[in-house]
NULO-996113 format. One record per atom (N, C-alpha, C, O): residue number from 0; residue in three letters; atom name; x, y, z. Coordinates in pm, whole numbers, plus 32768, in hexadecimal, padded with zeros to 4 digits. Each point is the difference from the previous one (the first is absolute). Example, Ala and Ser with C-alpha at 12.3 -4.5 7.8 and 13.67 -1.06 7.14 Angstrom:
NULO-996113
<0 ALA N <8527 7DC7 830C>>
<0 ALA CA <7FA7 8077 8000>>
<0 ALA C <805A 8078 8000>>
<0 ALA O <8068 7FFE 8042>>
<1 SER N <7F75 806B 7F76>>
<1 SER CA <8052 8077 8006>>
<1 SER C <7FB3 806D 8049>>
<1 SER O <8033 806F 8011>>
//
This chain:
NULO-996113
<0 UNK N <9868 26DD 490D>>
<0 UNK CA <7FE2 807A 8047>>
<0 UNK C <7FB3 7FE1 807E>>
<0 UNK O <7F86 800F 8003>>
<1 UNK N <80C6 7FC0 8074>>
<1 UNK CA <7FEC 7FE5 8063>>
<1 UNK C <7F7F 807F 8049>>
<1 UNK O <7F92 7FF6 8036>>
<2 UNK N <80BC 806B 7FAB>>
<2 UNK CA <7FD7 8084 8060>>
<2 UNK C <7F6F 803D 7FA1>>
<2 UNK O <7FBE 8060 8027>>
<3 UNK N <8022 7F4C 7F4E>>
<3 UNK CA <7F6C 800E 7FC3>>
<3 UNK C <7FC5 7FDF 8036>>
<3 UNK O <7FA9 803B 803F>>
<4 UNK N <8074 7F49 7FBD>>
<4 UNK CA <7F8C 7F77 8058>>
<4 UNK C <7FD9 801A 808C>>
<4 UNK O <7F8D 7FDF 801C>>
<5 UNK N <80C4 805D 804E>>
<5 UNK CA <800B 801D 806E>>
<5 UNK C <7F98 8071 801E>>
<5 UNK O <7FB9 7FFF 8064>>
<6 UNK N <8044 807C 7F22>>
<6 UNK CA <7FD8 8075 800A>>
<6 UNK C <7F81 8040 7FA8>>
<6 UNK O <7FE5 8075 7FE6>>
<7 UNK N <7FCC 7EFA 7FF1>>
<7 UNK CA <7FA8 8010 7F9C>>
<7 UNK C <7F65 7FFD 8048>>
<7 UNK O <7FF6 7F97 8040>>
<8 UNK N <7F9D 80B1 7FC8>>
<8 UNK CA <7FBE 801F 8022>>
<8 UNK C <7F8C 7FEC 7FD8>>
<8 UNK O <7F9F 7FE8 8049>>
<9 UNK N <8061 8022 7F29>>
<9 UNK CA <7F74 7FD7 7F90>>
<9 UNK C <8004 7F6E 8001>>
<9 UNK O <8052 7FAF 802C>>
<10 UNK N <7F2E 8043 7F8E>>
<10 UNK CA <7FD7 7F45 8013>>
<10 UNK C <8035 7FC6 7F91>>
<10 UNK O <7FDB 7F91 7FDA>>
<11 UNK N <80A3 80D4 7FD1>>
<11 UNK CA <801C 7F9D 7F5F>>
<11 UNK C <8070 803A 8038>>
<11 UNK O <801E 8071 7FDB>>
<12 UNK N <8044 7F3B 809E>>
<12 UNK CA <8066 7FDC 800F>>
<12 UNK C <805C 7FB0 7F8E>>
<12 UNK O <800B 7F87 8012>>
<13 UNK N <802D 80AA 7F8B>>
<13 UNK CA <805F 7FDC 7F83>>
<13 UNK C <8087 8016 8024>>
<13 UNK O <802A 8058 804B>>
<14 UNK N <800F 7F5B 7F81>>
<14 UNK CA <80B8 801B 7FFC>>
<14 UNK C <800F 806F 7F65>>
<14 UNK O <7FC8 7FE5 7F96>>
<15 UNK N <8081 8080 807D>>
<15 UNK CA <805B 803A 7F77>>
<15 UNK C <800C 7F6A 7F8C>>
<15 UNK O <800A 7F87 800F>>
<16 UNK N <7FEF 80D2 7F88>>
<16 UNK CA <800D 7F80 7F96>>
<16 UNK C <8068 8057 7FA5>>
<16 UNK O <7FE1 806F 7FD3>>
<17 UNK N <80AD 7F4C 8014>>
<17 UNK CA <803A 8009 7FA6>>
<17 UNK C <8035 8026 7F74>>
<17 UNK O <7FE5 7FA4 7FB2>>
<18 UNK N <8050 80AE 801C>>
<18 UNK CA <7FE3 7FCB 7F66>>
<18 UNK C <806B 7FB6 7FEF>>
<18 UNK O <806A 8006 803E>>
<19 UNK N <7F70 7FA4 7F58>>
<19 UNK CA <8068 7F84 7FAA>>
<19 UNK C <7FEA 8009 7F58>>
<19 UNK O <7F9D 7FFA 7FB6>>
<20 UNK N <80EC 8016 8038>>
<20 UNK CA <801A 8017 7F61>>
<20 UNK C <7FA9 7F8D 7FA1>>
<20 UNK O <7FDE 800C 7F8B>>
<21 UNK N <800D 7F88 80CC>>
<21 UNK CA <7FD9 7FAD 7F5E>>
<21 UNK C <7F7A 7FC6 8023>>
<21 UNK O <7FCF 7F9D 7FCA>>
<22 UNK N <7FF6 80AF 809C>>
<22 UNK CA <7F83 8004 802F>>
<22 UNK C <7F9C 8054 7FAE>>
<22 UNK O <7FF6 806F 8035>>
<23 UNK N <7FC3 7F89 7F67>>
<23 UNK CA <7FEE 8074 7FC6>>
<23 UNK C <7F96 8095 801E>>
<23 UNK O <7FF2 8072 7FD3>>
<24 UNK N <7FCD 7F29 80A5>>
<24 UNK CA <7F9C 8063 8061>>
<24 UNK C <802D 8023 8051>>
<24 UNK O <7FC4 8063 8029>>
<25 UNK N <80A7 7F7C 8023>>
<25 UNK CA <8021 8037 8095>>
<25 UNK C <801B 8078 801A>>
<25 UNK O <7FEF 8024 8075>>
<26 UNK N <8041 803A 7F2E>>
<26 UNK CA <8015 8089 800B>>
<26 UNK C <7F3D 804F 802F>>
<26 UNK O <7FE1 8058 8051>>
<27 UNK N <7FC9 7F57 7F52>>
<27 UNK CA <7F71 8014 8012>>
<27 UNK C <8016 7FF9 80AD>>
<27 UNK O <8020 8055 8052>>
<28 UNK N <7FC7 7F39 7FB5>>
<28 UNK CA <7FD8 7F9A 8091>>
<28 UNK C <804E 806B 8078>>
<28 UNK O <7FB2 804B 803B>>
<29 UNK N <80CF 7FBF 7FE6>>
<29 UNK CA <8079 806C 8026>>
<29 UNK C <7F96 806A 800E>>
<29 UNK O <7FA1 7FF0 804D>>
<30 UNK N <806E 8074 7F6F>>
<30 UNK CA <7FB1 8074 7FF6>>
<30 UNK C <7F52 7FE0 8076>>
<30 UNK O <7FE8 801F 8075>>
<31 UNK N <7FD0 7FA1 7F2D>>
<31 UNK CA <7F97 7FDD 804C>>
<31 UNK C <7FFC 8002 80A2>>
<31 UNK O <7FB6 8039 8050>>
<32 UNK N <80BD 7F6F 7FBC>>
<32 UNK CA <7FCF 7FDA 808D>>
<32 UNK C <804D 805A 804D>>
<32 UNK O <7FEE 7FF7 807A>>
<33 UNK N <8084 8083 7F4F>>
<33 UNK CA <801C 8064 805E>>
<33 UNK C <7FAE 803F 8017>>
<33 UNK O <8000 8031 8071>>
<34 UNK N <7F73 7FF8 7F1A>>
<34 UNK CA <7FC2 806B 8009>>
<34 UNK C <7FA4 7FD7 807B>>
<34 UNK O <7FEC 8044 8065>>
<35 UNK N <7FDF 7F3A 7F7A>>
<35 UNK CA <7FAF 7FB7 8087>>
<35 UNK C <8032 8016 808F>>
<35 UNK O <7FBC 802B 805E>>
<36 UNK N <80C3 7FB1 7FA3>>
<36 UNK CA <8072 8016 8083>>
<36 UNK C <8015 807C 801E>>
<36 UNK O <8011 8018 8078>>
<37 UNK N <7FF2 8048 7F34>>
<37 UNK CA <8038 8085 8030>>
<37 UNK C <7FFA 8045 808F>>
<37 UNK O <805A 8003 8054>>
<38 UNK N <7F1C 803A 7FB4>>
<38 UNK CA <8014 8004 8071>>
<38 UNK C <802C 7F98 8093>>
<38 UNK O <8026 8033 8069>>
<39 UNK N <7FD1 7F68 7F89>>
<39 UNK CA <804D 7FAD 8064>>
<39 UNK C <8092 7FEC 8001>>
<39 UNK O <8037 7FD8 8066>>
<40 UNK N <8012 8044 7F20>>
<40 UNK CA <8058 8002 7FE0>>
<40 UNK C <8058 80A7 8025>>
<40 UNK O <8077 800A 801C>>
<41 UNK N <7F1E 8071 7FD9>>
<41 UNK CA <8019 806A 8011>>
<41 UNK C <800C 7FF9 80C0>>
<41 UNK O <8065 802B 8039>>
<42 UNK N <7F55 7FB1 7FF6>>
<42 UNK CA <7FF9 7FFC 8095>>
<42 UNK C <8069 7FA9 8041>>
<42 UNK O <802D 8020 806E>>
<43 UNK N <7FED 7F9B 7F6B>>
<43 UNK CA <8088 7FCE 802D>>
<43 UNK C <8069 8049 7FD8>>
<43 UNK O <803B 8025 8065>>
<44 UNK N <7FFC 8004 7F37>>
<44 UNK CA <8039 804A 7FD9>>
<44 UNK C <803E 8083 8054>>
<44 UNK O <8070 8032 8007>>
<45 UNK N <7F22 7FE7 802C>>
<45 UNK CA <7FCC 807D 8066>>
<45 UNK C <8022 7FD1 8080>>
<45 UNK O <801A 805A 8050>>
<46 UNK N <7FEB 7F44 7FD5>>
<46 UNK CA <8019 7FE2 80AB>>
<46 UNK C <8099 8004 803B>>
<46 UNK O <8061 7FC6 7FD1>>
<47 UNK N <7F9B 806E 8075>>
<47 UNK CA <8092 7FF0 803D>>
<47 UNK C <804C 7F90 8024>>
<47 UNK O <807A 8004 800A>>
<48 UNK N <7F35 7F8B 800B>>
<48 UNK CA <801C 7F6B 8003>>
<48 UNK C <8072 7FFB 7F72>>
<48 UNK O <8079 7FE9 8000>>
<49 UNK N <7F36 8033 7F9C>>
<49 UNK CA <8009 7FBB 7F72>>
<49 UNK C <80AD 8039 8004>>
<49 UNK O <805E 7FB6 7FE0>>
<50 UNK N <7FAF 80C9 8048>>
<50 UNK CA <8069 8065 7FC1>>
<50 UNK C <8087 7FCB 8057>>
<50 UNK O <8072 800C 7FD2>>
<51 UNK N <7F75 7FC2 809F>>
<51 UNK CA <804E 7FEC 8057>>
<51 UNK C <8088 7FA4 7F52>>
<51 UNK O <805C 802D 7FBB>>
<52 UNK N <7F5C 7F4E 804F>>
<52 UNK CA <8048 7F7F 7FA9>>
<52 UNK C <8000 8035 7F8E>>
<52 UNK O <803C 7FAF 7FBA>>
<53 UNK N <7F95 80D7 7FE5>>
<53 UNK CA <7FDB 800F 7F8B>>
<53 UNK C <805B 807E 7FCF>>
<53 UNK O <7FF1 805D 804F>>
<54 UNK N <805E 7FBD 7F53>>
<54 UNK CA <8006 807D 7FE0>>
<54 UNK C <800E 801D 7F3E>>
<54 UNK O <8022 7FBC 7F9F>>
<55 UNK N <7FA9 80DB 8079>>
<55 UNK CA <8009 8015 7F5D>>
<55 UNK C <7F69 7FCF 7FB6>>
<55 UNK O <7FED 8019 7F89>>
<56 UNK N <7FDE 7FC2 80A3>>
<56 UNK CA <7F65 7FF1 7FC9>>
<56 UNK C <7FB1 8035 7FEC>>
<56 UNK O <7FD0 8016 806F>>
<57 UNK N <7FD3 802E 7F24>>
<57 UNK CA <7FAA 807E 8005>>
<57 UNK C <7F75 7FBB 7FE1>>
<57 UNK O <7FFE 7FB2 7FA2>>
<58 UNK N <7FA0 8061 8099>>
<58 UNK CA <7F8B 7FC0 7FD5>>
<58 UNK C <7FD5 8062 7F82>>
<58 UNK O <804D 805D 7FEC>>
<59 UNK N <7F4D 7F99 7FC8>>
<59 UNK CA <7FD7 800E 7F83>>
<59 UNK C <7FBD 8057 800D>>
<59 UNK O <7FA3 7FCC 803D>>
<60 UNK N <8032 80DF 7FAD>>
<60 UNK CA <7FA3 8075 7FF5>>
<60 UNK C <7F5C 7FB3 7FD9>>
<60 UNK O <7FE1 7F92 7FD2>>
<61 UNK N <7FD7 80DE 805A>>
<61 UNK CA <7F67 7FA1 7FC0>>
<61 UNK C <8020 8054 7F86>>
<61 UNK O <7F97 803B 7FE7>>
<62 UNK N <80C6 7FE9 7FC1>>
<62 UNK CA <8001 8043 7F92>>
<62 UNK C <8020 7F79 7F83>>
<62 UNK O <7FD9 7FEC 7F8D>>
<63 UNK N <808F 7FC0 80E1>>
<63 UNK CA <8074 7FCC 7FC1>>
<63 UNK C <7F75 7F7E 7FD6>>
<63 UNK O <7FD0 7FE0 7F93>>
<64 UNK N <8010 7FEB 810A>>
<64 UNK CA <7F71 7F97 7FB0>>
<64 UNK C <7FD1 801E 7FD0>>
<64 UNK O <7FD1 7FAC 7FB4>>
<65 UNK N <7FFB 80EE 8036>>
<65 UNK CA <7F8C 7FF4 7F7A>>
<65 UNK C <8007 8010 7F5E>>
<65 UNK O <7FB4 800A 7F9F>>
<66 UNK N <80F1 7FF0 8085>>
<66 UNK CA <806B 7FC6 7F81>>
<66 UNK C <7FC9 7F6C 7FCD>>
<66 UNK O <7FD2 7FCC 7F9A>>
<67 UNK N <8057 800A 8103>>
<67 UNK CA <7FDC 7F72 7FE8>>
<67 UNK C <7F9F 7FE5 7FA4>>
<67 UNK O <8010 7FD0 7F90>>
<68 UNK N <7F62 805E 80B8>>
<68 UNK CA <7F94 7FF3 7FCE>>
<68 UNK C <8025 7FF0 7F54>>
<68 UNK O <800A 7F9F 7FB5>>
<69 UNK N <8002 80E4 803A>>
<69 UNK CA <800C 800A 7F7F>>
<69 UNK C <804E 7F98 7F97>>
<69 UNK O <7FE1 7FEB 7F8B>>
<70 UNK N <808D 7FDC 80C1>>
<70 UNK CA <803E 7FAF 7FB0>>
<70 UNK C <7F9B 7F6D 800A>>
<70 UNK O <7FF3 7FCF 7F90>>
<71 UNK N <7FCF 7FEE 80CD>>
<71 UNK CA <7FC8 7FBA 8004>>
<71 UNK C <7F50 7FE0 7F9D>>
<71 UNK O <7FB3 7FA1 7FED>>
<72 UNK N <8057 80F3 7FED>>
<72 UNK CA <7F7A 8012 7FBB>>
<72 UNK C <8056 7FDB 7F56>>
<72 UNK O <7FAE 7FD9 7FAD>>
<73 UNK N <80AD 802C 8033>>
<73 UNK CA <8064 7FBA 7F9F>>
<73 UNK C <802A 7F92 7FDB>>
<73 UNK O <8018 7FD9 7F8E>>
<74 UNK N <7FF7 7FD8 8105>>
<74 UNK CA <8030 7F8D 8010>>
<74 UNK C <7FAA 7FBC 7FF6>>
<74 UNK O <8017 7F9B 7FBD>>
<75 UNK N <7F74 8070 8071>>
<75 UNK CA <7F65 7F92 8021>>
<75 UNK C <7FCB 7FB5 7F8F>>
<75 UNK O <7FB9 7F9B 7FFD>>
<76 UNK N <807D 80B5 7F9C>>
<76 UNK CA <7FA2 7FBB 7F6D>>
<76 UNK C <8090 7FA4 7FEB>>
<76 UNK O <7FEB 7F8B 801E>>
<77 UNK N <8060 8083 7FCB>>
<77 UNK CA <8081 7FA1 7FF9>>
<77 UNK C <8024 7F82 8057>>
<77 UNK O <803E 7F96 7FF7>>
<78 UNK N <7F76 80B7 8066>>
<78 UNK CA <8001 7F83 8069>>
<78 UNK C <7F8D 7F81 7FDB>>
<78 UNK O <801B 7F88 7FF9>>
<79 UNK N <7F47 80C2 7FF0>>
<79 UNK CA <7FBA 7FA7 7FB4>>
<79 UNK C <8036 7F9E 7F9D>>
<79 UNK O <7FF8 7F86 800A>>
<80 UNK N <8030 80A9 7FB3>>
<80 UNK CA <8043 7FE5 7F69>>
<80 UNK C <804E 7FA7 800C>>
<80 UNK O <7FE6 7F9A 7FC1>>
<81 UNK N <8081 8069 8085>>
<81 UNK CA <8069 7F9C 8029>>
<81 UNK C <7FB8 7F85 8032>>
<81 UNK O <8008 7F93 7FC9>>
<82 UNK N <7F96 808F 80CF>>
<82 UNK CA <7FD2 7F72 8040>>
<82 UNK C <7FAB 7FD9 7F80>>
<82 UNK O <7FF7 7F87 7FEF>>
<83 UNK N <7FE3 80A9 7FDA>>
<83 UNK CA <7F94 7F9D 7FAF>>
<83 UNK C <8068 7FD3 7F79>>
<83 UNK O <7FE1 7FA1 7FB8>>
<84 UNK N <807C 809C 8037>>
<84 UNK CA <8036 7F96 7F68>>
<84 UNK C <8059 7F85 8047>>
<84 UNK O <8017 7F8F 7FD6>>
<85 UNK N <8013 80B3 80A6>>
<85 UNK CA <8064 7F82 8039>>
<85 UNK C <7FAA 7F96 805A>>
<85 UNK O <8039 7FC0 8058>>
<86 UNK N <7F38 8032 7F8E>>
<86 UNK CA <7FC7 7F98 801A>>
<86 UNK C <7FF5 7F96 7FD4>>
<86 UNK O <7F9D 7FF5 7FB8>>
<87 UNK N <80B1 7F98 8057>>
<87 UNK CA <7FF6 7F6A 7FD5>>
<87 UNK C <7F88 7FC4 7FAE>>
<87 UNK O <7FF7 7FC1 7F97>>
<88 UNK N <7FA0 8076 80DA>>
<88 UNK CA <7F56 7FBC 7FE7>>
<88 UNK C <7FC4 802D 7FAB>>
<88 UNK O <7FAA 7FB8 7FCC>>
<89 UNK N <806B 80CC 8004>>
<89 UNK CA <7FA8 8029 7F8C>>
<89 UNK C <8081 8020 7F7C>>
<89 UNK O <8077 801D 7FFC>>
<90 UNK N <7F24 7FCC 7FAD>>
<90 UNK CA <801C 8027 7F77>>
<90 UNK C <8035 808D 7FEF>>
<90 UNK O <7F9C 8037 802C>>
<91 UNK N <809C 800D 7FBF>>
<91 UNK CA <801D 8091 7FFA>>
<91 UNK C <801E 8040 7F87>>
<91 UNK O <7FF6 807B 7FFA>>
<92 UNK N <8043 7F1C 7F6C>>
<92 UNK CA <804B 802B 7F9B>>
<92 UNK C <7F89 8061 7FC4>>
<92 UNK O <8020 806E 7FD2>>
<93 UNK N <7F3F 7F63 802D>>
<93 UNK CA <7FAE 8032 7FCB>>
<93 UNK C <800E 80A9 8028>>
<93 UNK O <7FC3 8053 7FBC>>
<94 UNK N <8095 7FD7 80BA>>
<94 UNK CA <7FC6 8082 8014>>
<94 UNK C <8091 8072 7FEA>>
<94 UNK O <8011 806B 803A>>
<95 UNK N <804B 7F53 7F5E>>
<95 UNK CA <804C 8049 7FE7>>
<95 UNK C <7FDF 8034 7F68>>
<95 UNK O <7FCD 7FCE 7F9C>>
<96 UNK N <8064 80A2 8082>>
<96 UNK CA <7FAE 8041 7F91>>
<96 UNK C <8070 8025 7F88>>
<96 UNK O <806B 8028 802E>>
<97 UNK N <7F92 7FD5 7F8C>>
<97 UNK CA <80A5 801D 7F65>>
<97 UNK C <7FBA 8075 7FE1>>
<97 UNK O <7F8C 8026 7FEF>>
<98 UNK N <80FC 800D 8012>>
<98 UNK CA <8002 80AA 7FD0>>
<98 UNK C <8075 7FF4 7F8E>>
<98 UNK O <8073 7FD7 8012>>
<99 UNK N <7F33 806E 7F30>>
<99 UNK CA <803B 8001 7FAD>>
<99 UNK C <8042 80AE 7FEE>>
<99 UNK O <804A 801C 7FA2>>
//
């Protein structure tokens, strides 16, 4: 996203991040960093520059992010969960718990 990088204004200049199926956080990570981006992402969106090369694109309602939000307040403990069992360095079996 040439026309991000070009058109980014805040000092946590980030690229869009992806999701990938066998990634098991990236849908987390994805989400995150649109919500971070949004408005920079919304302002380009908005320029007549952008629309010229672009068509069919709708930027996201502040209704639609605070969807986001919400799904991310879901995702966050899963996301914990994941980085810490798929850590090499520590021990982890101790913190699974058996349900009879």
């Amino acid at each position: 996203m040439a026309a991000l990088a070009a058109g980014q204004t805040t000092d946590n200049k980030h690229q869009l991040i992806n999701d990938v199926h066998t990634q098991w956080n990236s849908t987390y990570d994805m989400i995150e960093r649109y919500v971070e981006q949004h408005e920079n992402v919304t302002r380009i969106l908005s320029s007549n520059d952008f629309w010229k090369n672009a068509k069919g694109i709708i930027p996201l309602t502040p209704d639609e992010v605070g969807e986001l939000d919400k799904i991310m307040e879901v995702l966050a403990p899963l996301k914990g969960v994941t980085t810490a069992m798929c850590k090499a360095t520590n021990a982890t079996i101790s913190l699974i718990s058996v349900f009879r």
